[in-house]
Structures are given as C-alpha cells and as structure tokens.
C-alpha positions as CSV (number, residue, x, y, z in Angstrom):
1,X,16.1,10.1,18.6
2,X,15.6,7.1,21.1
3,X,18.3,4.6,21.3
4,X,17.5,2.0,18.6
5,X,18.1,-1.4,20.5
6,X,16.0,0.4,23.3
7,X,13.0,1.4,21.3
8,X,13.1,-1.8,19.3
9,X,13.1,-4.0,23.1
10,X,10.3,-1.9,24.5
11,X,8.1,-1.8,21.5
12,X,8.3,-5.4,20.8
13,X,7.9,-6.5,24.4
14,X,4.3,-4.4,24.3
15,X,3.2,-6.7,21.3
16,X,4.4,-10.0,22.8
17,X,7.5,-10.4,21.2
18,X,6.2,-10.5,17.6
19,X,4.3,-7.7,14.7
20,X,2.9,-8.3,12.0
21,X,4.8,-6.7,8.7
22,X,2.7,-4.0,8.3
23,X,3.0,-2.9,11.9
24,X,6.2,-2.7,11.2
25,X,6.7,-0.9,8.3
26,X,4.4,1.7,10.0
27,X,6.4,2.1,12.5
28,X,9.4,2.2,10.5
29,X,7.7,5.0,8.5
30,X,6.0,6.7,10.6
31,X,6.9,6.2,14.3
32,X,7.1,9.9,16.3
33,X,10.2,9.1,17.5
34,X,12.2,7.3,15.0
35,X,10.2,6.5,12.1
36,X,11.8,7.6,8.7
37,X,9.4,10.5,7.2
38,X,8.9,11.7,10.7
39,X,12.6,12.2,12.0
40,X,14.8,11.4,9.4
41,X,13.9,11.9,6.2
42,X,16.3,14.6,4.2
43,X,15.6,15.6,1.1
44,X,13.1,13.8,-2.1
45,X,15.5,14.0,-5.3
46,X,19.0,15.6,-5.3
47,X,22.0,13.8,-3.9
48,X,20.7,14.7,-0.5
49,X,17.8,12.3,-1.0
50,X,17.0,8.7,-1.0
51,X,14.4,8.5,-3.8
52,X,13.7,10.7,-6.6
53,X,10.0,11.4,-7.6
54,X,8.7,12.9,-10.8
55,X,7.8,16.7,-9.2
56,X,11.4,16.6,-8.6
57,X,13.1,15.4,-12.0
58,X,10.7,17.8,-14.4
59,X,7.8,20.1,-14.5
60,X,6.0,18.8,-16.8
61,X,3.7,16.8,-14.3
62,X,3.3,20.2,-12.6
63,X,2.0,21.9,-15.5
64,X,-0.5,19.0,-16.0
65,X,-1.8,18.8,-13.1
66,X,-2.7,22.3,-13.4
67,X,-4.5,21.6,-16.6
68,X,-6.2,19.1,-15.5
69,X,-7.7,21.7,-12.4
70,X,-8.7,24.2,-15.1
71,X,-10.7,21.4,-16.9
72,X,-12.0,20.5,-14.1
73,X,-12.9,23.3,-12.3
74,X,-14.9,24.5,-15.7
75,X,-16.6,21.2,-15.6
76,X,-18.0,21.5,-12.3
77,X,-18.9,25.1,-12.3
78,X,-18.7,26.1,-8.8
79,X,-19.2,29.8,-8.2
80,X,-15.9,31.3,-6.1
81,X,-12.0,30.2,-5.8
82,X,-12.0,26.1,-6.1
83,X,-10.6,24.1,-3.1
84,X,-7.3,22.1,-4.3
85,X,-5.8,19.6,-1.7
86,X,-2.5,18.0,-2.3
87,X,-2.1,15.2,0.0
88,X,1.5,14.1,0.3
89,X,3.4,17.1,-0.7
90,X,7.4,16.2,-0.9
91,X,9.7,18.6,-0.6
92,X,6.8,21.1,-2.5
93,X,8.3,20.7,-6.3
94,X,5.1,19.4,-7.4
95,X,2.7,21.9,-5.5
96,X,5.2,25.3,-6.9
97,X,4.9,23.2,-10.5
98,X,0.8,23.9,-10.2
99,X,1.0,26.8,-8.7
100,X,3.3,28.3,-11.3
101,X,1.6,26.8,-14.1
102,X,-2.1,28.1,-13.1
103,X,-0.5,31.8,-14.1
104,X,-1.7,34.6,-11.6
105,X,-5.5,34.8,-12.7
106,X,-5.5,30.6,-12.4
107,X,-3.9,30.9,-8.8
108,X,-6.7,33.5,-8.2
109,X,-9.2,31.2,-9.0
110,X,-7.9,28.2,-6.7
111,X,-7.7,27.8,-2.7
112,X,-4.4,25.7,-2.2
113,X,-4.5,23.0,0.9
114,X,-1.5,21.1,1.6
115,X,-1.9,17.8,3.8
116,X,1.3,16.5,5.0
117,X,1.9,14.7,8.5
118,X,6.3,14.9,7.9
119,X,7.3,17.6,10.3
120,X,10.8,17.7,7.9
121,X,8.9,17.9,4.8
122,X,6.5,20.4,6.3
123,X,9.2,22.4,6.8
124,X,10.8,22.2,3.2
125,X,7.5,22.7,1.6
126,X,7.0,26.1,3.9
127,X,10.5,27.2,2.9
128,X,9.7,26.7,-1.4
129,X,6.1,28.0,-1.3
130,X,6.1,30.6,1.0
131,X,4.0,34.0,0.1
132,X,2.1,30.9,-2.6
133,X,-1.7,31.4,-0.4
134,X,-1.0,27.8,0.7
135,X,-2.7,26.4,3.7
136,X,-1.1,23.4,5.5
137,X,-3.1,20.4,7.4
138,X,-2.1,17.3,8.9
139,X,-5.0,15.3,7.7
140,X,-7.1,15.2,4.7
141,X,-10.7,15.6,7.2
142,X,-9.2,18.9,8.5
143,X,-8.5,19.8,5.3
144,X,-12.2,18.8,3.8
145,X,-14.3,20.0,7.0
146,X,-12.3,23.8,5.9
147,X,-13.6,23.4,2.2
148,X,-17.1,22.0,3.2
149,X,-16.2,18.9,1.6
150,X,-15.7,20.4,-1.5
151,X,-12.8,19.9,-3.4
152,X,-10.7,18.8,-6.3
153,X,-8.1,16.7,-4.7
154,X,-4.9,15.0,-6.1
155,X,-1.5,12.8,-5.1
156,X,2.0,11.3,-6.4
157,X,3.3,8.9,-4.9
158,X,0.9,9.1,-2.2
159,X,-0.6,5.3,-2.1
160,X,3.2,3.4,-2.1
161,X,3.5,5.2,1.4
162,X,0.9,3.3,2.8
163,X,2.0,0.5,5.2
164,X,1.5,-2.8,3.8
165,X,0.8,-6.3,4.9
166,X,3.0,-8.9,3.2
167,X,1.8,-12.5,2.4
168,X,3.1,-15.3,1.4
169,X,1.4,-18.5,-0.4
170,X,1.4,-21.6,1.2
171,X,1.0,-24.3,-1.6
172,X,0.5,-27.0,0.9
173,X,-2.2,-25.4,3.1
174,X,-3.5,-24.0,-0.3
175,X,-3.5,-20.7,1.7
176,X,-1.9,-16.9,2.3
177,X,0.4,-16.6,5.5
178,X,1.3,-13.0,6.7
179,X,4.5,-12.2,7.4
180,X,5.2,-11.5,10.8
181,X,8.3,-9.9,12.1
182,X,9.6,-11.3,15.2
183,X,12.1,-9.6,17.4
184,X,14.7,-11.0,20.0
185,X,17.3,-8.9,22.0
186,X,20.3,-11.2,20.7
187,X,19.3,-13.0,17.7
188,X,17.4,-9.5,16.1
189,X,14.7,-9.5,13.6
190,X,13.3,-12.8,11.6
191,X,10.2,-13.2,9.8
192,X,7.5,-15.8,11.2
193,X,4.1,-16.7,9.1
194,X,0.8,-16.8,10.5
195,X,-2.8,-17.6,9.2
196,X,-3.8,-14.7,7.6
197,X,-6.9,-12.4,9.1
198,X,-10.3,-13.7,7.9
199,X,-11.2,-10.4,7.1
200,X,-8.2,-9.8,4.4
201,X,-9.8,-11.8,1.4
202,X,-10.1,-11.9,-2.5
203,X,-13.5,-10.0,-2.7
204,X,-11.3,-6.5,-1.5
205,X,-7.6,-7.2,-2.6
206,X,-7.0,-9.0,-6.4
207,X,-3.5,-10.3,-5.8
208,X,-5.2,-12.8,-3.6
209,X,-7.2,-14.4,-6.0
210,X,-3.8,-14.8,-8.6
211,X,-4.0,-18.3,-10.2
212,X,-1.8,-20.8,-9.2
213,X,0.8,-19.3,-7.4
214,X,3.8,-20.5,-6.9
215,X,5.0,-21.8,-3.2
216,X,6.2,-18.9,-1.5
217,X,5.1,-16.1,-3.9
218,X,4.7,-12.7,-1.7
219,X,2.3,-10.1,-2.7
220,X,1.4,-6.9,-0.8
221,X,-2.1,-5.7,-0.1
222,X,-3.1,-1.9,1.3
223,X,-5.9,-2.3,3.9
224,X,-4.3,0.6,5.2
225,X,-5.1,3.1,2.4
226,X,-8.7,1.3,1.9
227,X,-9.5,2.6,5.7
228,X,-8.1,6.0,4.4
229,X,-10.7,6.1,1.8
230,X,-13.4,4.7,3.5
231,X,-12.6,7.6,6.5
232,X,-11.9,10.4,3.7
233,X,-15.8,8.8,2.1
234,X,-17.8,11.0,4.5
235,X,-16.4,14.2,4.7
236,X,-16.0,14.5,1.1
237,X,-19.0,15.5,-0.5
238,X,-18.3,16.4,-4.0
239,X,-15.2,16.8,-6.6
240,X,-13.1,15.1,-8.6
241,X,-9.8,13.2,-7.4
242,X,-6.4,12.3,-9.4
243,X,-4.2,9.3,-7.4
244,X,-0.6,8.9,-9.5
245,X,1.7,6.0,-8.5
246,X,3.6,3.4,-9.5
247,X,2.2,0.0,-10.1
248,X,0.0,-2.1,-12.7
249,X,-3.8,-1.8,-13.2
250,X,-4.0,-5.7,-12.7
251,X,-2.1,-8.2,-10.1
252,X,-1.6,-10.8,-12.6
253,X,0.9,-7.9,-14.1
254,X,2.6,-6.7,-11.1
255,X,3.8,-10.1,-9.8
256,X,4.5,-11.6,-13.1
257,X,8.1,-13.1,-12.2
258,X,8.4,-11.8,-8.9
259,X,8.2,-14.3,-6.7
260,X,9.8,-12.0,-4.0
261,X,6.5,-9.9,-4.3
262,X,7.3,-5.5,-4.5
263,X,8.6,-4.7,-1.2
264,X,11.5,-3.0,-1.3
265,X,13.2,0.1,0.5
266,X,15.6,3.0,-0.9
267,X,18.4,4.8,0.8
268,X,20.4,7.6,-0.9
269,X,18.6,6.1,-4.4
270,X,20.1,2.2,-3.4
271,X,17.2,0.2,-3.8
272,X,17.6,-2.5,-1.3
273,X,15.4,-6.1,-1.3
274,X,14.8,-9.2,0.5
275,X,16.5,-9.2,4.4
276,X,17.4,-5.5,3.3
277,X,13.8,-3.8,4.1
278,X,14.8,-5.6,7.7
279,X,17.9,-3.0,7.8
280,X,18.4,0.9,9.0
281,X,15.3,0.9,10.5
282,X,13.9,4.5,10.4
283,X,16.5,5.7,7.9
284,X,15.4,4.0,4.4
285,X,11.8,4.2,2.7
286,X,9.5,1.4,2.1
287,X,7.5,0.9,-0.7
288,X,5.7,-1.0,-3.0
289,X,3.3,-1.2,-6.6
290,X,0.2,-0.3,-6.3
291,X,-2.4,-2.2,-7.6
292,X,-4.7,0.2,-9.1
293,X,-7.9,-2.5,-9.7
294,X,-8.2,-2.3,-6.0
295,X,-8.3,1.8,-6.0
296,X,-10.8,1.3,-9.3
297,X,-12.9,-0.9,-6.6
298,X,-12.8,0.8,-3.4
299,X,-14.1,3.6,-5.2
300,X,-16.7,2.0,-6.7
301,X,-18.4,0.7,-3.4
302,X,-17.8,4.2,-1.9
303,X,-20.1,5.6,-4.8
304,X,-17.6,7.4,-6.7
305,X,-17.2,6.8,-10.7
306,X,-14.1,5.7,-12.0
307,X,-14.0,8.8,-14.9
308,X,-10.5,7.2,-16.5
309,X,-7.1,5.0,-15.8
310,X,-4.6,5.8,-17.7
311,X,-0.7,5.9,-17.8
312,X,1.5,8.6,-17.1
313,X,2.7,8.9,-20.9
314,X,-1.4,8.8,-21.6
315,X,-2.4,11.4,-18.9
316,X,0.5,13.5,-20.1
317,X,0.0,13.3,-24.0
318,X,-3.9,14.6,-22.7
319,X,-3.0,17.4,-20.6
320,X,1.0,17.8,-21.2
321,X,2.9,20.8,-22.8
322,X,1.3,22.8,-25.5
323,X,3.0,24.8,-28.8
324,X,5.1,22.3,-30.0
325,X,5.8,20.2,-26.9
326,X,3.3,17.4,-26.5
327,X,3.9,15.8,-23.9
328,X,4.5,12.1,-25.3
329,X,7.9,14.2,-25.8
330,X,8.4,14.6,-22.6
331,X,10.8,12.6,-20.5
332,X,8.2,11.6,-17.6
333,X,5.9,10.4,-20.4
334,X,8.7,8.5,-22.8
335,X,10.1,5.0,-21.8
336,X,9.4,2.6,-18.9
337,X,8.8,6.1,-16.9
338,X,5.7,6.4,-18.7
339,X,4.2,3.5,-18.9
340,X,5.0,2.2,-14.4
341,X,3.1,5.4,-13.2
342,X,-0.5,4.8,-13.4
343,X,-3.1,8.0,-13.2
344,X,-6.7,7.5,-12.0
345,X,-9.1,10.0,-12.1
346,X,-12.4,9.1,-9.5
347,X,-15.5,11.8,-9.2
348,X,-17.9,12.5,-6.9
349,X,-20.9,13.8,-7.7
C-alpha cells in the first residue's frame, strides 16, 4: 500500500487541489491501491469485521431468497437451469444461505454467478463456496453477456456501497451546494461548497425537492448507481431483480431530523459521523440510506415494472421459514431490523 500523505499529494494535485465528495468516497472505497474494499477490507460480521450485514447474523434471509428464486423461476418458465447473479457477495454467507436452502434438486435447477470487484472478498467467498458450481465475474455485463441476458438477479447491501455526492442547502441562495473536499499538504482535508451540477436535479433524485429545508441540511443522492442501471439496462434482457438495503421508501422519511444528512463510516462496528468520514482513509466503510423512490423511478424510465416494495419484516413474513417459523419470528424481520431494510422487487419482461 502506497504511502498515504504520498498518494493523497499526488492524487489531489491531478484534480487541482480540490474533489468533489463523491470522488472521494470513491476513491476511498475503491481506489486499486488503497481504497478500503480493495486492499483493506477484513472480514463482514465477526469481531474481525467492521460492519455486520444480515447474511452474516442469520439465515433466514438466505432461505428467502431462495424461495423467492423458486417462485420465480416457476413464474417465468424458462426451459433449462435458471441464471442467478448475486452482485455484491460479502464474505459469501448470503450466497452458501441460497445455495443451501435450494436443496440439491433446487441447486440443480439454478446456474450461480457471483459479481464481486473486492479482490479480499473474492477470496473469502472462493474459500466458503468452493465445490458450490459458482461462477465469479467482476462486472454485472460479463456476468449478463454469459447468461444471454437472462437472469434472476439479486443484492444486500449492494446500493449503500455506491459513492455518493453530498449537498448541502443553502437557504440564502435558495439552492443545493456540493460538498467538495479540499486537500492541502499542511493544513489536510476541509470541505468547500460549490454550485451544484445542472444536471443533478429534482426530476431524478427526491431529496432535492424536500420542503423547506433547513440552512445547512445535507442529503446524499446516488448518480453513481443510476449510471449502473442505466449501463446494466442493455445487456439485461429479461428476469426479475430483488435490491435489499437500508433506507426509507420516501426522502421526507430519511432526513426527518437529520440535519447532518446519512453519511456516515464504520470501523470495527464504531459508527463514526461528521469530520469522522474525513478519517482512516481507506480503512473504514462509507455509507449511507438509500432512498428507494429513486430505485422505484429509475426503473420505471428503464421499462422495468416495479412488482412490489416492501420491508424486510414484510418480504420475510412472505417468503420466510415454514412449519412453525414464520418469519415475522425471526430476528431479521422483528424490531427496527425489520422495518430499516427495504426490499424491492423490479421485472423485466
């Protein structure tokens, strides 16, 4: 790993002394040579781990998941094995949860694709599924282009990972600011605003159209993962996808008394705030709620039908545990757990 004072010096100097936030969360995710789920991250759940998800705290959304691929692949009625992509695999909990809970004539009936761009957690999930039939990909188009574009695809905790950009409301301009990091060899990191881009705007991201905000509320908006979708749009031709993260299915919800907006990072399960996401660059995650009326729309203008939105209690009270065990008894449906993850299910027909 490069020197850090280094690496921060050159990279800054290419972009004129300044990035905007969502450069550099990007780069503190995902940079090749120091970014945190490239080169450093250790473990998802455990003690070893900085963050926890459910895959890795019960099986139960496993076992789901895998119901939810039986329905669906009865539903669709394609002759042969159906293509399943996971994109965003962990440490391969969730993926050995399906696979386990599809039973040997289920598994037989499946083609498993894996798409995961963390060399570390590439390696972990190699190590818990090996002799499972699973093929790995960096990228969801290889993945697709191997299937034909068929396929049932699914994520948890996929969206959060996305790099952000970070505004702020200016109630004297009457106008969102992005946050800029600015970097200087002796005085370090500090934020800067700037007019925000003319093409970031209330007709693609809700939070921006929030009624009267107050001075200096921050809200996060993913143009990142809307270009994901709107790459992933021709190469998939048909199927059914399942998208599982935390966060509100309306912005007025999510930023209801946070003024600070989401952002946030976690290191060894410390959830850090404020000047803190500026910190251990390369060593925490970031993250923030998703707000799933932008997924719901994005979709839509893609052509794809919005088949349900649900919460993780509901989706799991649908296709949970049988004989006994619904799954409104289970722990990842009961309490706040259930009710912050959302579940949307999209088709494509």
């Amino acid at each position: 790993m490069p020197d850090l004072r280094t690496f921060l010096d050159q990279t800054f100097a290419r972009s004129g002394g300044e990035m905007s936030f969502e450069d550099f969360m990007a780069m503190a995710l995902y940079d090749p040579g120091i970014g945190y789920y490239t080169r450093s991250i250790r473990e998802v759940g455990g003690r070893g781990g900085d963050f926890a998800t459910a895959a890795t705290l019960s099986d139960s959304l496993g076992k789901a998941i895998a119901r939810w691929v039986a329905a669906q692949r009865d539903e669709l009625g394609w002759g042969g094995p159906v293509p399943l992509i996971e994109v965003g695999g962990g440490n391969g909990a969730l993926a050995a949860a399906v696979l386990t809970s599809l039973g040997w004539r289920g598994r037989r009936r499946v083609r498993y694709h894996l798409v995961e761009i963390s060399p570390r957690l590439r390696e972990k999930q190699r190590e818990r599924l090996r002799r499972r039939g699973v093929t790995w990909h960096r990228d969801i188009a290889s993945a697709l282009r191997e299937t034909g574009g068929r396929a049932l695809i699914f994520s948890n905790e996929l969206v959060d990972a996305f790099p952000a950009k970070w505004l702020r409301w200016n109630d004297g301009s009457g106008t969102w600011e992005e946050i800029f990091v600015r970097y200087d060899p002796v005085a370090g990191l500090r934020e800067v605003f700037r007019e925000g881009p003319p093409d970031i705007t209330a007709e693609h991201f809700q939070a921006m159209a929030l009624r009267r905000p107050p001075d200096g509320q921050r809200i996060e908006v993913l143009p990142s993962f809307r270009r994901w979708l709107r790459d992933l749009a021709p190469v998939w031709r048909a199927g059914s996808m399942l998208t599982i993260d935390y966060g509100e299915r309306e912005a007025a919800t999510i930023y209801h008394r946070r003024p600070g907006g989401t952002l946030r990072g976690y290191f060894r399960h410390e959830r850090v705030e404020g000047g803190g996401v500026y910190g251990r660059i390369g060593q925490q995650d970031l993250t923030s709620d998703v707000n799933f009326a932008d997924l719901v729309r994005w979709g839509e203008e893609l052509g794809w039908e919005t088949r349900s939105l649900a919460t993780q209690r509901d989706f799991l009270s649908r296709y949970g545990d049988e004989g006994g065990n619904p799954g409104g008894a289970d722990p990842m449906a009961a309490g706040d757990v259930g009710d912050a993850f959302q579940v949307l299910i999209q088709a494509h027909r």
